[in-house]
C-alpha positions as CSV (number, residue, x, y, z in Angstrom):
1,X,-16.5,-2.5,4.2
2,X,-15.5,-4.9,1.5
3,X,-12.3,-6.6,1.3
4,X,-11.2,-5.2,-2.2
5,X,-8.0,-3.3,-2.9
6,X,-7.4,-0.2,-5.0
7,X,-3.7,-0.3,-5.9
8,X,-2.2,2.4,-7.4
9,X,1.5,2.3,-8.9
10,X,4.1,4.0,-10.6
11,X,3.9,4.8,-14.3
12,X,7.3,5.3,-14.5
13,X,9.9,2.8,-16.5
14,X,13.5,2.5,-15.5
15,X,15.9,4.4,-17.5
16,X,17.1,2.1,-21.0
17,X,14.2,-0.7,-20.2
18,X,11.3,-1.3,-21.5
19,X,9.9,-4.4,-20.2
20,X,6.7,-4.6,-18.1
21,X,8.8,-3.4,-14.4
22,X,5.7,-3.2,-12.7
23,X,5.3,-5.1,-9.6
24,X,1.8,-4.8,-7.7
25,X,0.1,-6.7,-10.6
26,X,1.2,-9.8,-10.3
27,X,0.3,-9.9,-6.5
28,X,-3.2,-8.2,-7.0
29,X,-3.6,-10.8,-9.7
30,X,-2.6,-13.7,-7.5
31,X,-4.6,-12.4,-4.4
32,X,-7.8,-12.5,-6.7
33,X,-7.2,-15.7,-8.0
34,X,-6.0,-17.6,-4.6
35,X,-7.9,-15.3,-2.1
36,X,-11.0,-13.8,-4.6
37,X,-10.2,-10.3,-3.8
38,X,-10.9,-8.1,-6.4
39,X,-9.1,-5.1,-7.1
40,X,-8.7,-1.6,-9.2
41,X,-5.3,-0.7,-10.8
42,X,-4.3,2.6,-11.7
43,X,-0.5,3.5,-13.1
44,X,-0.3,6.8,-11.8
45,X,2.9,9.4,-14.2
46,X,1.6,12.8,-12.5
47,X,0.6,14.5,-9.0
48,X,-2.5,15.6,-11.1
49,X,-3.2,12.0,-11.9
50,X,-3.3,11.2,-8.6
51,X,-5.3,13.8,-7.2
52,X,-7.9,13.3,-9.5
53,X,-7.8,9.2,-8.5
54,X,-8.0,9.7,-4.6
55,X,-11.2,12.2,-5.0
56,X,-12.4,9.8,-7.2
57,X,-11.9,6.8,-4.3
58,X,-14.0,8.6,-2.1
59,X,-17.4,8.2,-4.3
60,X,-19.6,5.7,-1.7
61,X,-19.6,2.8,-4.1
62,X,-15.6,2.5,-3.8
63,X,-16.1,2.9,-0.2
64,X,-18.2,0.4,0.5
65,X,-16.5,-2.1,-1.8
66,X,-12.7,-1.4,-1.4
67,X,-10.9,-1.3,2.1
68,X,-7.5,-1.4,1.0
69,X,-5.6,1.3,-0.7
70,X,-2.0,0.1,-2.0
71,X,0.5,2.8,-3.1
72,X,3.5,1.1,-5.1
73,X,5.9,3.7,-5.4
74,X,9.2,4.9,-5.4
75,X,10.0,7.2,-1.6
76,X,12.0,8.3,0.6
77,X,11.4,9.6,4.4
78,X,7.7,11.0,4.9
79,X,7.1,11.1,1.1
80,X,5.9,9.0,-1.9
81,X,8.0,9.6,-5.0
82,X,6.5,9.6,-8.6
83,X,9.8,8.9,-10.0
84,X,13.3,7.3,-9.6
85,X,15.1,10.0,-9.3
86,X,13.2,11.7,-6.2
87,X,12.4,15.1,-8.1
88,X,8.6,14.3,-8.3
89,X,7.9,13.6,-4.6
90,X,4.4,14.0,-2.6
91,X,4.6,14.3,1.1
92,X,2.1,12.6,3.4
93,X,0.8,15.6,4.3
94,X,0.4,16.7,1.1
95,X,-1.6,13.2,0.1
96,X,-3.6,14.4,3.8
97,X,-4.5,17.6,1.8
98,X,-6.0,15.5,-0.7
99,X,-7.9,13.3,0.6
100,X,-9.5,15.0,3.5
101,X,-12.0,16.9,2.2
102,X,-13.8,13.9,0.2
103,X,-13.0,11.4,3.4
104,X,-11.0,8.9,0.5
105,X,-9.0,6.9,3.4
106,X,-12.0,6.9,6.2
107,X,-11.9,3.3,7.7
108,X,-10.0,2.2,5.2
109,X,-6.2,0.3,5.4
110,X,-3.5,2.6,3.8
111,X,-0.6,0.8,2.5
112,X,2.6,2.3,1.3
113,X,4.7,-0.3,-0.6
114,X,7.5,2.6,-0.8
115,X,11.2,2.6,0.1
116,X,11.7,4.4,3.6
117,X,8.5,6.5,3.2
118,X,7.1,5.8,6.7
119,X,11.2,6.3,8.0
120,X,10.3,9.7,10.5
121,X,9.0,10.5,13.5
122,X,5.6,8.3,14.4
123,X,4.0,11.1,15.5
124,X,3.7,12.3,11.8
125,X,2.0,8.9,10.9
126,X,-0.1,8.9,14.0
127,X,-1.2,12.8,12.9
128,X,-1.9,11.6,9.3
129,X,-4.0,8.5,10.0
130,X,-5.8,11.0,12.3
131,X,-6.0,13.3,9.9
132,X,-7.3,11.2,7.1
133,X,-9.5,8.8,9.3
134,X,-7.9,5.5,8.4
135,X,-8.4,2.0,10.3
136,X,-4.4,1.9,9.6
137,X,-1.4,2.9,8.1
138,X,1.5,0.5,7.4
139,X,4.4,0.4,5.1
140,X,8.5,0.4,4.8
141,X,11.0,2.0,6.9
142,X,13.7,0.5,5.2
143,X,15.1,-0.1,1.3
144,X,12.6,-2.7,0.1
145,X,13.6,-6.0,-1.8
146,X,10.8,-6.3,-4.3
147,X,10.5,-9.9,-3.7
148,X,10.4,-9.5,0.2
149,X,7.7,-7.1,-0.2
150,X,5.8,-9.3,-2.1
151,X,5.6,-11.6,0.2
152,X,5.2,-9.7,3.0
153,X,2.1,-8.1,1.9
154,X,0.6,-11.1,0.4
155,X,0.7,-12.3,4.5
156,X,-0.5,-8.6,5.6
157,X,-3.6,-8.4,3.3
158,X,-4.3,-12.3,4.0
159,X,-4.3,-11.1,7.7
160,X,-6.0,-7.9,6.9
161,X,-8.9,-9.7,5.3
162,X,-9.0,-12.8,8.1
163,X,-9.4,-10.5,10.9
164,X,-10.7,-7.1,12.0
165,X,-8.8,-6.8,14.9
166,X,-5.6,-4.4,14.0
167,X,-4.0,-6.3,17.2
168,X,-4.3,-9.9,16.4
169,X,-2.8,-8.9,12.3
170,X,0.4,-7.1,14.1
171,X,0.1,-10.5,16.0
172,X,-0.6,-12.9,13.5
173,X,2.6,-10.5,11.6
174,X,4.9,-10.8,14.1
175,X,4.3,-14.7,14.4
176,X,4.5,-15.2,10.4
177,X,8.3,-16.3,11.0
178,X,7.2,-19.5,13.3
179,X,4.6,-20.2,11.3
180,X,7.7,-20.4,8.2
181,X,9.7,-22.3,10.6
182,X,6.7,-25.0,10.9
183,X,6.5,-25.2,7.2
184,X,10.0,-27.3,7.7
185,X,11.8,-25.9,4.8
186,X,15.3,-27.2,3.9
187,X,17.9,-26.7,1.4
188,X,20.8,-29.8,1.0
């Protein structure tokens, strides 16, 4: 499997803005510049939108070529939301539902970028990587800074693409704060 990402994002604006609020793009675009991955973007409005994308993922050419699959989304515990407001949400059994029968995640990293989604029992994200035949399954517990995020999965896909060993990246994560600590950043 390739070490390519397919990254797919809300298509939804904040309320009275209209500037560009997406944030996945400038990482993926970093990432292929620094790192050479290449990846696929999709802004995704509707559950039928991405439906249609995840039985699309599952064609062998996007298998082969692209082991990452990023959601950047609003959520909340044990769902992905569509929109701000938490009225459009998808649960990770639902996104089980459908993917399973085209194999879309098998051996593949699946990455929530999402407020809280992963925030429930383990045993529900142990059943759905099961279920769905992933290598792994990461993502927030917690409120997510955008920033933070950024740069936590800018170290996460570094280590996901340096290594094949799930182990030494939840290592290699886990050690990221000595290895900031060597950098010998100060602030007079």
């Amino acid at each position: 499997m390739e070490k390519d990402i397919i990254c797919f994002e809300t298509g939804e604006f904040a309320k009275y803005r209209t500037d560009n609020q997406f944030a996945a793009l400038p990482l993926l675009e970093f990432m292929k510049q620094q790192m050479g991955i290449d990846y696929i973007y999709r802004q995704i409005v509707t559950r039928q939108e991405l439906e249609y994308y995840l039985k699309k993922i599952a064609d062998k050419h996007f298998q082969n070529k692209f082991g990452v699959v990023y959601f950047s989304f609003h959520g909340e515990p044990e769902n992905l939301s569509l929109t701000q407001n938490g009225k459009n949400n998808i649960s990770l059994n639902d996104i089980a539902d459908m993917v399973t029968p085209y194999d879309s995640f098998l051996n593949r990293h699946i990455h929530f970028s999402t407020c809280e989604t992963l925030k429930c029992d383990e045993e529900i994200i142990k059943r759905f990587k099961r279920k769905v035949g992933a290598k792994t399954v990461s993502g927030y517990t917690e409120c997510v800074d955008s920033t933070a995020a950024f740069i936590n999965e800018l170290a996460y896909f570094h280590e996901i693409f340096n290594y094949t060993s799930v182990t030494t990246y939840k290592k290699h994560m886990a050690d990221y704060q000595n290895q900031l600590n060597k950098l010998g950043f100060t602030i007079v």
